[in-house]
N, C-alpha and C positions, 0 to 999 in steps of 0.2 A: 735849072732850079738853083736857088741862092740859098747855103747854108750859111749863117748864124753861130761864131763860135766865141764862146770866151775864155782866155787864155790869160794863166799865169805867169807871170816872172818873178820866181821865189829867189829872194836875195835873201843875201844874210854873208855880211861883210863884202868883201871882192866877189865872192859867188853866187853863182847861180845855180838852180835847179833843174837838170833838164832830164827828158826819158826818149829812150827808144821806142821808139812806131811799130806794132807788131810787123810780121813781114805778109799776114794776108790784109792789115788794113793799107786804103787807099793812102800811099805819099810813106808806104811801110818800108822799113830798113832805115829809115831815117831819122835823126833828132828832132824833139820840139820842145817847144813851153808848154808844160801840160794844160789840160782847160778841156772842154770840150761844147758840144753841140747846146745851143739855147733851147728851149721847152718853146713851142705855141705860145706868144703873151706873158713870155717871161723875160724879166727884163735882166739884161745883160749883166750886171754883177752879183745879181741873185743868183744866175746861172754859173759863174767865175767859185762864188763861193760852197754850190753845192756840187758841183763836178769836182773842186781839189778835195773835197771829205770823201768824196765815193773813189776817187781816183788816186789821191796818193796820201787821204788819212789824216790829212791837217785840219783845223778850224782857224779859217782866217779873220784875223783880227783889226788886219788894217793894211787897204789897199787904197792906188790912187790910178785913177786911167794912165794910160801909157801912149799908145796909138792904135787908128783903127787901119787896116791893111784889106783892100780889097785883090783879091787875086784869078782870076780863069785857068783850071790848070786845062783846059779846053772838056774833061769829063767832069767837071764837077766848078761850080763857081763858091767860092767864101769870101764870108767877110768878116776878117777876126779882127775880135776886140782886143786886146792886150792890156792889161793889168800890172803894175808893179805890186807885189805882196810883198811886204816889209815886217808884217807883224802876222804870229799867225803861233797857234797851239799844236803842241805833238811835233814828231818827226816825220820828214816827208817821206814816202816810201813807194813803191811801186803796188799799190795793190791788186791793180790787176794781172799781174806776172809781167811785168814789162822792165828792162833794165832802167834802172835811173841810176845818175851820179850828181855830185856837186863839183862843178867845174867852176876855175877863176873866169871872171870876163873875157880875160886876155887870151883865154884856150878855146873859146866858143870856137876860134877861127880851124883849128885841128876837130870841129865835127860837121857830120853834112848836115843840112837842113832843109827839109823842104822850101819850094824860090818862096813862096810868101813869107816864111819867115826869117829868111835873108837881111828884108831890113831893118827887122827887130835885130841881128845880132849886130847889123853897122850902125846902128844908133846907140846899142848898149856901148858898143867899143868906143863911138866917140867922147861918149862921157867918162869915160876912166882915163883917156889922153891927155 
């Protein structure tokens, strides 16, 4: 079965936004770009923009596609969409109890991340070099 997800990359100057993965959910323990699962017939940045208001509280203002990354982690197939969010209301925050930070680009490499989004942080990192 092929999940459907859409993810943010909340910038705001050299950083980013990123949160820890529960440790009972699937790819848990580990960092991501928050976003999550698409609705049935919803379309992907409609999905971006109502998963970051339930998920960590912002209204986003102003986003632009980024890349799409399909992944098999062998129990689960996705296909995430990735969003750059550059504009966007409120403070971002963990609201489902999950830790989040604002990390510079250049530190993305001191966290782990699940492999699909691996080449969301080598392509952020190539743009700050």
């Amino acid at each position: 079965m092929l999940v459907k997800v859409a993810a943010g990359v909340i910038l705001r100057n050299d950083s980013v936004f990123i949160a820890l993965r529960q440790s009972n959910q699937h790819q848990g323990d580990l960092w991501e770009f928050p976003g999550g699962k698409c609705e049935p017939s919803e379309a992907v940045d409609a999905a971006l923009v109502r998963e970051l208001k339930e998920e960590c509280g912002i209204s986003v203002t102003e986003h632009s596609f980024f890349k799409t990354i399909s992944h098999d982690y062998g129990d689960k197939q996705v296909e995430l969409h990735f969003y750059k969010v550059t504009g966007f209301k409120d403070e971002p925050m963990g609201k489902e109890g999950q830790e989040v930070r604002w990390v510079t680009v250049s530190d993305l490499l001191y966290y782990e991340f699940p492999e699909a989004n691996k080449v969301i942080v080598e392509a952020l990192m190539a743009e700050v070099t």
